[in-house]
C-alpha positions as a LaTeX table, in Angstrom:
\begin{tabular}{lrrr}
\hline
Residue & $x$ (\AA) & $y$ (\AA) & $z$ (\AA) \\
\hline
Unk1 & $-34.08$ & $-57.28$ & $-9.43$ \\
Unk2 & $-32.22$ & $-58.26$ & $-6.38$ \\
Unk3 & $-29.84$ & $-54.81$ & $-7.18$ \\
Unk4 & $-32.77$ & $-52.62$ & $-7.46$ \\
Unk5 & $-34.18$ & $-54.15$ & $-4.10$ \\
Unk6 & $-30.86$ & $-53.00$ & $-2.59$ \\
Unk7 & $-30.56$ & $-50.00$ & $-3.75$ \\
Unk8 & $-34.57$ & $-49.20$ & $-2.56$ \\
Unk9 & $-33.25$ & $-50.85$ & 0.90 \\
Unk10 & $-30.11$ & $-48.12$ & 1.40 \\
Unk11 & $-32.07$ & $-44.76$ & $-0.04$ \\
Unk12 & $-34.66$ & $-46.03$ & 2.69 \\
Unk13 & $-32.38$ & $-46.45$ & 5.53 \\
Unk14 & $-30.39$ & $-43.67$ & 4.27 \\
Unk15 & $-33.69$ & $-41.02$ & 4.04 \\
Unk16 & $-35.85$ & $-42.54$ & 7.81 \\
Unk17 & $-31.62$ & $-41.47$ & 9.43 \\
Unk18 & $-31.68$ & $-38.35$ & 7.62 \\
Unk19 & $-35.53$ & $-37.14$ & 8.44 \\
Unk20 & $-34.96$ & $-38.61$ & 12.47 \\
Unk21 & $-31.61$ & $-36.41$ & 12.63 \\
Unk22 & $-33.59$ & $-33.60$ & 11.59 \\
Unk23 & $-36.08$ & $-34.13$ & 13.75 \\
Unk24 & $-33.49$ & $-34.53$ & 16.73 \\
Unk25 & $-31.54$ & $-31.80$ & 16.29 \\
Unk26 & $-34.87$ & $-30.05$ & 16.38 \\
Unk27 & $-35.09$ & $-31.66$ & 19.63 \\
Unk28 & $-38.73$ & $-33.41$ & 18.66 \\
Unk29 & $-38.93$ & $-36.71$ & 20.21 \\
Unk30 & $-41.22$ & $-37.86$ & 18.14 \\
Unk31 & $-38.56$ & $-39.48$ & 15.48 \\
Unk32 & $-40.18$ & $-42.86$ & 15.66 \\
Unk33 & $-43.60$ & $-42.05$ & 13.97 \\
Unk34 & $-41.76$ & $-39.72$ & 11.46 \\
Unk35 & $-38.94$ & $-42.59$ & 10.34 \\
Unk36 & $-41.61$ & $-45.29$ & 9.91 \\
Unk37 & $-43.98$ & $-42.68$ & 8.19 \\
Unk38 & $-41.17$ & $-41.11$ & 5.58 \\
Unk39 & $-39.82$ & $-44.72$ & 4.53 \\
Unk40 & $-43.66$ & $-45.50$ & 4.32 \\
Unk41 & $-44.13$ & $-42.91$ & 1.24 \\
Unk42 & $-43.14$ & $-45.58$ & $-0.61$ \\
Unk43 & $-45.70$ & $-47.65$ & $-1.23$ \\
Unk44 & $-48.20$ & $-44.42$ & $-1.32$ \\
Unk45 & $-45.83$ & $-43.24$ & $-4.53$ \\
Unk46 & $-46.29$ & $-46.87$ & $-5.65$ \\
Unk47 & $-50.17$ & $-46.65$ & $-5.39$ \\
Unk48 & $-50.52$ & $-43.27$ & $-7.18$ \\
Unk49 & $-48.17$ & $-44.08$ & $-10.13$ \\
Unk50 & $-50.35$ & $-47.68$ & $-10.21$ \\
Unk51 & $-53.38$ & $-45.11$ & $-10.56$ \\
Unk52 & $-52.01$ & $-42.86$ & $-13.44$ \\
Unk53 & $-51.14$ & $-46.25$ & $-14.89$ \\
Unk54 & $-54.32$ & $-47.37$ & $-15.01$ \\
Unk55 & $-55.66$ & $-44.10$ & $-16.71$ \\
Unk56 & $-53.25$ & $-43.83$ & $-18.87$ \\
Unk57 & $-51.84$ & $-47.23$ & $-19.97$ \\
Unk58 & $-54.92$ & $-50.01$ & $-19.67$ \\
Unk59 & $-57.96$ & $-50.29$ & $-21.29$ \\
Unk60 & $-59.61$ & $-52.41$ & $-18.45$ \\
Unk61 & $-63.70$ & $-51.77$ & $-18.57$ \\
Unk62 & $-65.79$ & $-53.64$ & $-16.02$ \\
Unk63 & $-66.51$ & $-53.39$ & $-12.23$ \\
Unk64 & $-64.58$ & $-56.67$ & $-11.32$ \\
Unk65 & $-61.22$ & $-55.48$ & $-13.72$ \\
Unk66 & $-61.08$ & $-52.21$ & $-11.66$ \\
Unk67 & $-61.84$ & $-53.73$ & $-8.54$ \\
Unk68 & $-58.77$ & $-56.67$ & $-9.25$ \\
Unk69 & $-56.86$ & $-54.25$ & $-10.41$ \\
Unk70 & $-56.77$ & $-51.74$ & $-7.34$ \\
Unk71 & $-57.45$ & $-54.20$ & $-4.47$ \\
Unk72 & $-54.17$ & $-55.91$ & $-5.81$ \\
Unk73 & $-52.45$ & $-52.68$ & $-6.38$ \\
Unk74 & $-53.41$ & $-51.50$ & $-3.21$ \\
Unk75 & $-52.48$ & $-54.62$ & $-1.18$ \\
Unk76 & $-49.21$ & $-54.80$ & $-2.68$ \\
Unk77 & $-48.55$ & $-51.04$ & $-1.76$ \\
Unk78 & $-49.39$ & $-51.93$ & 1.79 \\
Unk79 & $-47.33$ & $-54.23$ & 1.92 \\
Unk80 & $-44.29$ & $-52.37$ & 0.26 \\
Unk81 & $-45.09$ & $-49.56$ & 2.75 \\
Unk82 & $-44.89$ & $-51.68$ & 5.60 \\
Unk83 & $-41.95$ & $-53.38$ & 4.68 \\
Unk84 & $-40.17$ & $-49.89$ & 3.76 \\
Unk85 & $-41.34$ & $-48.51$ & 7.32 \\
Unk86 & $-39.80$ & $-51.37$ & 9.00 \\
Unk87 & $-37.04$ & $-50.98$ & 7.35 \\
Unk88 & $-36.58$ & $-47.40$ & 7.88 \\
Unk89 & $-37.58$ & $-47.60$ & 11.55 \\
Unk90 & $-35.44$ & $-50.14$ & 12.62 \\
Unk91 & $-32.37$ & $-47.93$ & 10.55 \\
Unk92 & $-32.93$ & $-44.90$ & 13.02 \\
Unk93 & $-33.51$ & $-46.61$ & 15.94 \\
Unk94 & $-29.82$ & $-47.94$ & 15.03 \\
Unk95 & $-28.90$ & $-44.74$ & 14.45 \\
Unk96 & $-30.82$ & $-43.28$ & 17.09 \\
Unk97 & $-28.61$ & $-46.06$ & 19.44 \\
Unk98 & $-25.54$ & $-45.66$ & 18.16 \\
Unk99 & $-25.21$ & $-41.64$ & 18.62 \\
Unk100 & $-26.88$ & $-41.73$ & 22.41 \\
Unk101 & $-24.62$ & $-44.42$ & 23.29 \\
Unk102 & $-21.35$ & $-42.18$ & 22.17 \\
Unk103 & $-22.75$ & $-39.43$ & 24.88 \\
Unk104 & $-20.13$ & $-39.25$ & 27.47 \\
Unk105 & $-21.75$ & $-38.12$ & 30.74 \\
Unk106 & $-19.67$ & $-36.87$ & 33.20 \\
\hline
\end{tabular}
C-alpha cells in the first residue's frame, strides 16, 4: 500500500510540472489554479469509478445504504483530491522556483 501511495505521489507531481510547463511556455500565468486543479482529478476519477461501482457491483437497497455509501465515498474523494492538489501545487511551485531562479538577468 505504502508503494502504490508513492507511485500516486510521483505521477502527481510529475503530471501538476508537466500541465504548469505547458501552461508557461504558453505564457498563461495562471499555472497555480491549473496544477492544483489537474492533480485534483483524482479524487473526481475516484468518485465516478465509486459510482459505476455501486451500479454495477452492490446490491445496496434503502435510502440510508445509498446515502452511507456516497456521503462516505464522496468525503473520501474530497479528501484524496485535496491531498493530490496539494501535492501537485506545491510540486510546481518547486518547479515553478527552481527554473525562475536559474534566469540570469543581465
Amino acid at each position: 500500500m505504502l508503494l502504490v501511495f508513492v507511485i500516486l505521489i510521483i505521477v502527481t507531481l510529475c503530471v501538476s510540472i508537466v500541465s504548469s510547463y505547458f501552461l508557461l511556455n504558453a505564457e498563461d500565468w495562471r499555472w497555480p489554479w491549473m496544477s492544483f486543479m489537474s492533480a485534483a482529478s483524482t479524487g473526481g476519477y475516484v468518485f465516478l469509478y465509486g459510482f459505476y461501482y455501486f451500479m454495477a457491483k452492490t446490491k445496496m437497497r434503502g435510502f440510508f445504504q445509498i446515502m452511507f455509501y456516497f456521503g462516505y465515498t464522496g468525503l473520501s474523494c474530497v479528501g484524496l483530491g485535496v491531498m493530490c492538489g496539494t501535492i501537485g501545487y506545491l510540486g510546481s511551485a518547486n518547479f515553478v522556483y527552481i527554473i525562475y531562479s536559474n534566469i540570469k538577468s543581465d
